[in-house]
C-alpha positions as CSV (number, residue, x, y, z in Angstrom):
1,X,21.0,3.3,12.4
2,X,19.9,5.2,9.1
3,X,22.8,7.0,7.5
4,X,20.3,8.8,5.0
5,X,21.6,7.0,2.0
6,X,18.6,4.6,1.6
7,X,15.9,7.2,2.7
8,X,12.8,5.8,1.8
9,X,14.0,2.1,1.0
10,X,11.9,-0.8,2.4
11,X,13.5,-3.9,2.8
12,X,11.3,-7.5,4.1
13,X,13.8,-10.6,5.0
14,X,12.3,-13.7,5.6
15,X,9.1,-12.3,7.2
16,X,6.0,-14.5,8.4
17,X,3.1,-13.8,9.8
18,X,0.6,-15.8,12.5
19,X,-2.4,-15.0,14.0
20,X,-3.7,-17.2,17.4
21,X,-2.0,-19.5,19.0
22,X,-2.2,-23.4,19.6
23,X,-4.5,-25.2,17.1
24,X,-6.1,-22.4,16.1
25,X,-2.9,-20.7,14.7
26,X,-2.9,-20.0,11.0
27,X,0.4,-18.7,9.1
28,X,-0.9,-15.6,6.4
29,X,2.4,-15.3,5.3
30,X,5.6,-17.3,5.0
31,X,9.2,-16.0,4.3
32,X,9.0,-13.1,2.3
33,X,11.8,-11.2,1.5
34,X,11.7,-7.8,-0.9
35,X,13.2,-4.6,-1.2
36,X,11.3,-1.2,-2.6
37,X,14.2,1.4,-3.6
38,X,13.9,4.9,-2.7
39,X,11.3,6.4,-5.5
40,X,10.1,3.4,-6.9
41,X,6.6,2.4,-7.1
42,X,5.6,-0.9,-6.8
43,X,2.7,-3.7,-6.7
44,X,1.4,-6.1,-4.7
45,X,-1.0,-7.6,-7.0
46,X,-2.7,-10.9,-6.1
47,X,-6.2,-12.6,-5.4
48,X,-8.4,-11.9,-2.1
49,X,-6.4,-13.5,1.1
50,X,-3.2,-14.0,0.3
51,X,-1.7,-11.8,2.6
52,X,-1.6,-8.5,0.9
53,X,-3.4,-6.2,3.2
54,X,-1.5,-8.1,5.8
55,X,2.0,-7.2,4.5
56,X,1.5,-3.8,3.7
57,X,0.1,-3.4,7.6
58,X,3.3,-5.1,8.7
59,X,5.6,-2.2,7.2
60,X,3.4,0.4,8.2
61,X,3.9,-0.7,12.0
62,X,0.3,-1.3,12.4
63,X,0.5,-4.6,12.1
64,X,3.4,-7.3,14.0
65,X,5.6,-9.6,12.2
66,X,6.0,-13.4,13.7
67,X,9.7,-13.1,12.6
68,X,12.0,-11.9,9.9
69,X,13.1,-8.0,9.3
70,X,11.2,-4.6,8.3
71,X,13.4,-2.4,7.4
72,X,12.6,1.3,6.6
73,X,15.4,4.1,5.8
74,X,17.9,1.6,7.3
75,X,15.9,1.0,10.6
76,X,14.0,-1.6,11.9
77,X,10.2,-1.0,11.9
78,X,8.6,-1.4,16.0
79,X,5.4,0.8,15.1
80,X,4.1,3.4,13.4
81,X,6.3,5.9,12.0
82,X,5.8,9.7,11.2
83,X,7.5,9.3,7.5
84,X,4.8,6.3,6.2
85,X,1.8,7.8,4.7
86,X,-1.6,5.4,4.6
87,X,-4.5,5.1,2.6
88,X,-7.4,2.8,3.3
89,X,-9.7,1.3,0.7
90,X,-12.2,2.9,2.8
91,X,-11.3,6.9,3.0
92,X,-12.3,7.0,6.9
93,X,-12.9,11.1,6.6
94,X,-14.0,12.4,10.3
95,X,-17.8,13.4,8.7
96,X,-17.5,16.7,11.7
97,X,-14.4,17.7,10.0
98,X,-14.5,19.7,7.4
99,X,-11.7,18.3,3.9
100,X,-9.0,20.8,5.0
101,X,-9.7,19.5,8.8
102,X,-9.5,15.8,8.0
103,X,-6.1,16.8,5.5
104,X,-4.8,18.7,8.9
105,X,-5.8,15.6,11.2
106,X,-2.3,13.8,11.2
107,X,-0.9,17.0,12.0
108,X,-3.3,17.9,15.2
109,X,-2.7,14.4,16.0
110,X,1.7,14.7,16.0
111,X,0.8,17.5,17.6
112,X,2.5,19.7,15.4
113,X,1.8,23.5,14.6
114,X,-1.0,23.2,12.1
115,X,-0.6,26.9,10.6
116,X,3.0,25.4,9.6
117,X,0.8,22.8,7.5
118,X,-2.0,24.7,6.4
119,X,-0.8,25.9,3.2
120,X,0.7,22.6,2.2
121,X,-3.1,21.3,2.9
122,X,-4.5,23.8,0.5
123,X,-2.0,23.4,-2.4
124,X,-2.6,19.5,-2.3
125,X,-6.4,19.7,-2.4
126,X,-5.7,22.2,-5.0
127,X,-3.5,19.8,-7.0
128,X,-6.7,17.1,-6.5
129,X,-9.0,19.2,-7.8
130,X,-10.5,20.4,-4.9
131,X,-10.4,24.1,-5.0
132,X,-13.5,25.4,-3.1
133,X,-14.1,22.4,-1.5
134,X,-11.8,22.8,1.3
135,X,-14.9,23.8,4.0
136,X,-17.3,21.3,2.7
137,X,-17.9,17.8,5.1
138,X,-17.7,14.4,4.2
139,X,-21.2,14.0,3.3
140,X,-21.0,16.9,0.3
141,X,-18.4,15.2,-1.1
142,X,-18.4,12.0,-4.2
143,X,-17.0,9.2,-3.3
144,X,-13.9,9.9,-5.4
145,X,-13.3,13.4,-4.1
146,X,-13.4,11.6,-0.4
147,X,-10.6,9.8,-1.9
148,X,-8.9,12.6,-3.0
149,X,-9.3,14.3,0.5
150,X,-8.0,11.3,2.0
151,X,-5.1,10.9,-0.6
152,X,-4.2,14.8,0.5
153,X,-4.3,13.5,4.4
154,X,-2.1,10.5,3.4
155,X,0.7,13.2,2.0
156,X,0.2,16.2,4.5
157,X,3.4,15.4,6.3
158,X,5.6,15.2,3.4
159,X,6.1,11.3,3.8
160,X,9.0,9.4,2.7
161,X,7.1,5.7,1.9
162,X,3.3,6.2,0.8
163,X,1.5,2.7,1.5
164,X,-2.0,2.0,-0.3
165,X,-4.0,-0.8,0.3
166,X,-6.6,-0.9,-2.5
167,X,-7.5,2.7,-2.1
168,X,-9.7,3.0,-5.2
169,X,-11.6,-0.3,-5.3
170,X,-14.8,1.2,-4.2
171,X,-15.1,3.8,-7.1
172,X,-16.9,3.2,-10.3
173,X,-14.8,2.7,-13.3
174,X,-14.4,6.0,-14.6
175,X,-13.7,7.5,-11.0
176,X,-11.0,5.1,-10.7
177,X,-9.0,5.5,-14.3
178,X,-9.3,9.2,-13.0
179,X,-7.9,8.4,-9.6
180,X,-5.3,6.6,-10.9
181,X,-3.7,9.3,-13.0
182,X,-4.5,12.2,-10.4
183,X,-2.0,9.5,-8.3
184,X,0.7,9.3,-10.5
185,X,1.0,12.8,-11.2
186,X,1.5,13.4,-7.3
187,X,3.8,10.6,-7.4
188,X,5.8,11.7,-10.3
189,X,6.0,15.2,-8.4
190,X,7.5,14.0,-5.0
191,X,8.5,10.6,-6.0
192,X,7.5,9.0,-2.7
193,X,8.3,5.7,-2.3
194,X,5.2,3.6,-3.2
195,X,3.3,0.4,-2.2
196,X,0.3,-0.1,-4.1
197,X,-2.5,-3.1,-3.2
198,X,-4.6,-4.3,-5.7
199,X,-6.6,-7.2,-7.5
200,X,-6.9,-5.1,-10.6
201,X,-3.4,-6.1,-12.9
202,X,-4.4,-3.3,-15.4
203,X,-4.3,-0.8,-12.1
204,X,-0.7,-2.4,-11.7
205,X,1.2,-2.6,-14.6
206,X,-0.2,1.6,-15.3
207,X,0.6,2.4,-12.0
208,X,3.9,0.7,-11.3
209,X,7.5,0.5,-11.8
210,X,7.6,-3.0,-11.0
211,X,4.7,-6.0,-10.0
212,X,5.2,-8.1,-7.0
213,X,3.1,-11.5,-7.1
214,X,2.0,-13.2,-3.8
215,X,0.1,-16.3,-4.4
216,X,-0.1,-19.7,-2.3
217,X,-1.7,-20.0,1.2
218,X,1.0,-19.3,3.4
219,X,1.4,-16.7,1.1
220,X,5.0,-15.6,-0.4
221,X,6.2,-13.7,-3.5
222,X,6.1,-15.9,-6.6
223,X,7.0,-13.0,-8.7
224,X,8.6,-10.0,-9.7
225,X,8.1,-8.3,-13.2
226,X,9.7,-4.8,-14.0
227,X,7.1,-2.5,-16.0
228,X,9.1,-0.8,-18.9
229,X,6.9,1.5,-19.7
230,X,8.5,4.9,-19.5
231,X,7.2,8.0,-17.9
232,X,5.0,10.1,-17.7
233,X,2.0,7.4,-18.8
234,X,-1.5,8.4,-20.1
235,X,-4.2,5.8,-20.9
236,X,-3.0,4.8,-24.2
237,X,-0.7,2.8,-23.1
238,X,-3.1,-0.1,-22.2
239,X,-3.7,-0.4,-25.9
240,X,-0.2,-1.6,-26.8
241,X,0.8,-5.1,-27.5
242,X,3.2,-4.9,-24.6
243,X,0.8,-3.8,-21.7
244,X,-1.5,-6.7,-22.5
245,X,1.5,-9.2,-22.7
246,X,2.3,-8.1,-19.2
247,X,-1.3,-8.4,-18.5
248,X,-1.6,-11.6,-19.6
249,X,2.0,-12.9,-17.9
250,X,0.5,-11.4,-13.9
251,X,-2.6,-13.4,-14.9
252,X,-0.7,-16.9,-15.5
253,X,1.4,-16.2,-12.6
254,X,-1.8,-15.7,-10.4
255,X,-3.5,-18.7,-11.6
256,X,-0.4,-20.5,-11.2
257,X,-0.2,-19.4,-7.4
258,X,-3.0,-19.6,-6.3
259,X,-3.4,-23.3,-7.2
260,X,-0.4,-23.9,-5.2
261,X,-1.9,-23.3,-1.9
262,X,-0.6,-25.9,0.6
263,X,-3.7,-27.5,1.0
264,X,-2.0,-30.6,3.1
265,X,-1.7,-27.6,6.0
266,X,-5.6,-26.6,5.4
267,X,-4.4,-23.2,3.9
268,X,-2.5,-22.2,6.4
269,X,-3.9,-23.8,9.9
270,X,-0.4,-25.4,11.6
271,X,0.1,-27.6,14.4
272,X,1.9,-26.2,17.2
273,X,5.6,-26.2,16.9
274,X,8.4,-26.1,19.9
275,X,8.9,-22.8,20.1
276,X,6.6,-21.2,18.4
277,X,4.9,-19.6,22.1
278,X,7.7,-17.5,22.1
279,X,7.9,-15.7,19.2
280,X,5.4,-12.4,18.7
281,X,2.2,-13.6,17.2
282,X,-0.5,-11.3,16.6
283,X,-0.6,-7.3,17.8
């Protein structure tokens, strides 16, 4: 059980993913093992299908492992959990709900006293920006301020880990660099624990503490680079030397990856193994 000394630590041993079953199974991801530490932010930077989306859904509980261990606080992950916050690429705002309805949403739906929440919800949509907006529907609002509103949803229960699976890949350019500093100056002020998933490596060395790698199909981690870049970070930092050297290092490492797929298993597809009908494949 959690002791409370590793609150808001992720740890991933050994963990694989399959979906389907006999000659239609295909492996997304093969052995990876990580740890996140309390506070940190951190990465998973890679190109389209190679199991990103599909880890980050694994430690959120939506998602089931084939094998290996999720651990969250010290606890294995079965499901969901109240302390992981979640953003979509897409912000999925209820469009009947007005933004300080849809922030309020996870609380109506832990059934928790929502007038305990509600001026939490206001002082987070104030933080984004979003003064006066708080009655107006989906369909009044940019695209980045449904972000925003969707960002404030993701933290309205004070969450431990915050996981992000591309959350700002939508936006135009501008909105994005915007969106990207709004979020680290909400992360800098609770210092959530962070998993960020993006194909942008720019978006990743600004935002993170450290960049994760997966590449190869079954996918794994092929690396893991430490940002040291202190904080807090503006902009100007991308014009430094250093940045781009980073830069330039995640993009070798990615090229390098991804032309190690295991193309003798067809990118994944697998025979079927003694065994493998027994272990939990798929939701």
């Amino acid at each position: 059980m959690n002791d409370g000394r590793d609150t808001g630590a992720i740890t991933c041993l050994s963990v694989r993913k399959i979906f389907g079953t006999g000659y239609n199974r295909f492996e997304a991801v093969r052995s990876v093992s990580l740890s996140v530490r309390p506070g940190e932010f951190v990465s998973l930077l890679g190109p389209s299908g190679c199991g990103k989306s599909t880890l980050l859904m694994m430690i959120a509980g939506l998602e089931r492992k084939s094998s290996g261990t999720i651990l969250v606080g010290g606890d294995e992950v079965a499901g969901p959990r109240p302390e992981i916050g979640i953003m979509f690429q897409d912000p999925t705002l209820l469009p009947w709900k007005t933004a300080i309805e849809n922030v309020l949403f996870p609380i109506d739906m832990m059934r928790r006293p929502r007038n305990d929440y509600k001026e939490r919800a206001i002082e987070l949509l104030r933080m984004m920006g979003l003064s006066g907006a708080e009655r107006k529907k989906p369909r009044h609002l940019s695209g980045g301020m449904r972000q925003r509103v969707a960002l404030c949803r993701a933290l309205i229960s004070d969450p431990r880990i915050l996981l992000m699976d591309e959350p700002f890949s939508a936006l135009d350019a501008i909105t994005r660099d915007e969106m990207n500093v709004v979020l680290l100056d909400i992360w800098q002020r609770y210092k959530t624990t962070a998993v960020f998933v993006t194909h942008s490596i720019r978006e990743a060395v600004f935002l993170s503490d450290r960049v994760l790698v997966m590449g190869g199909r079954p996918s794994t981690i092929i690396s893991d680079t430490a940002v040291p870049f202190p904080r807090p970070r503006d902009f100007s930092v991308g014009d430094t030397a250093a940045f781009n050297e980073i830069c330039r290092a995640l993009r070798d490492q990615i090229d390098r990856g991804h032309g190690n797929s295991d193309v003798n298993e067809t990118a994944g597809m697998l025979p079927v193994a003694p065994g493998v009908r027994e272990q939990s494949i798929g939701m």
